[in-house]
C-alpha positions as CSV (number, residue, x, y, z in Angstrom):
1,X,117.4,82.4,66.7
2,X,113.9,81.9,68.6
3,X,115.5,82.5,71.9
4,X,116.2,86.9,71.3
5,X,112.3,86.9,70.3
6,X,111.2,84.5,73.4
7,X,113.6,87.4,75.9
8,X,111.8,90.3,73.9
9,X,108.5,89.3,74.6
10,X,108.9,88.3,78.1
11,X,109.7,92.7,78.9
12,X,106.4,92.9,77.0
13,X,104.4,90.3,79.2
14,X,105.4,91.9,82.2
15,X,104.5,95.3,81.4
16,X,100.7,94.1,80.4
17,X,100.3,92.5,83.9
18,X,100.7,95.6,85.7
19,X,99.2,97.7,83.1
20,X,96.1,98.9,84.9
21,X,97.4,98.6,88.5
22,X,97.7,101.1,90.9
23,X,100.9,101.7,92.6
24,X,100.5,102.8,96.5
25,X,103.7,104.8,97.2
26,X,105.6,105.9,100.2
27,X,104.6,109.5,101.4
28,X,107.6,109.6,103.9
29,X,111.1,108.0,104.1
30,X,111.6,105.4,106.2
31,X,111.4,101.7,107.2
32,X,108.4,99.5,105.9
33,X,106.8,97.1,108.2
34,X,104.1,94.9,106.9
35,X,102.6,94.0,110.3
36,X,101.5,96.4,114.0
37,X,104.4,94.3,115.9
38,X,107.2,91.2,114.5
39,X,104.0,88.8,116.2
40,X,101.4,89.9,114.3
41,X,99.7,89.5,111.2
42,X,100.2,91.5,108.2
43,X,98.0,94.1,107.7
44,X,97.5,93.0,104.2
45,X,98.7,89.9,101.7
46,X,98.7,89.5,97.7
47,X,95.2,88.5,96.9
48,X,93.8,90.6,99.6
49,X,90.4,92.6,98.7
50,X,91.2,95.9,100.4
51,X,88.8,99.4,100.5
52,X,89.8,102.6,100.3
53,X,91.0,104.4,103.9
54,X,92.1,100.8,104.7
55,X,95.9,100.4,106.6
56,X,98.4,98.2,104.3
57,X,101.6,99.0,106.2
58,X,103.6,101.3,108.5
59,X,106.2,103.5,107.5
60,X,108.6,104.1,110.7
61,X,110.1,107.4,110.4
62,X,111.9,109.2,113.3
63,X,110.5,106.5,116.0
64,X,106.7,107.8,114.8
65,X,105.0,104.5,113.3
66,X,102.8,106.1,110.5
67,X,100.1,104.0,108.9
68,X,99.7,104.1,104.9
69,X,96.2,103.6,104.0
70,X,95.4,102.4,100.7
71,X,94.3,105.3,98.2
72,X,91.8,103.0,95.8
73,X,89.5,99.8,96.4
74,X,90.9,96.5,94.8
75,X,92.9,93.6,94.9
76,X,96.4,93.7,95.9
77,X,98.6,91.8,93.3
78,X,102.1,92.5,95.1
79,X,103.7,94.1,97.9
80,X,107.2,95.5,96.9
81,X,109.5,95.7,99.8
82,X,110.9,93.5,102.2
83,X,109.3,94.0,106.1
84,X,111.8,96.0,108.0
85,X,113.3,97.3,104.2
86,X,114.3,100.6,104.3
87,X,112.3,102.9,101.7
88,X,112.4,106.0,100.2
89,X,109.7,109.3,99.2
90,X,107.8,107.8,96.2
91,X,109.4,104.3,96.5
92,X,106.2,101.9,95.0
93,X,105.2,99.6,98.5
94,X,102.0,97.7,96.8
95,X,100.4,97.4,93.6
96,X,96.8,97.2,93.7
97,X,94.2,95.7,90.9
98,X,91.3,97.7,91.4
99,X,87.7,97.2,91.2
């Protein structure tokens, strides 16, 4: 009988983590690359302090690499898709803790 209560309230705890968080979507369809080239770094990782204006990822669309800048100052908590993932218009890439 305890386990149905212990699966309801896990929904519950996962909704108040990202209560508050802001969601950084894609403006374009495309694929999702975390890094400028497969050698480098990422531009960003979870626990990351990043500013507003600031470059999280690229979104290649018809062979144009397009940088997404973050929209809000904070701390990023998770990035969402796989590199090289495809993703669509308004797909969440990065959820950000802001400050």
């Amino acid at each position: 009988a305890a386990s149905p209560s212990i699966e309801a309230a896990a929904p519950e705890a996962a909704v108040d983590e990202e209560a508050g968080l802001h969601q950084v979507t894609s403006p374009i369809v495309g694929t999702f690359y975390r890094a400028a080239n497969p050698d480098a770094e990422p531009y960003v990782k979870v626990g990351d302090f990043v500013e507003r204006g600031q470059t999280l990822c690229i979104v290649e669309a018809m062979k144009l690499m397009n940088e997404i800048e973050c929209d809000a100052s904070g701390t990023v908590v998770r990035v969402l898709p796989e590199n090289a993932q495809p993703v669509e218009y308004g797909e969440q890439l990065f959820m950000i803790r802001p400050t």
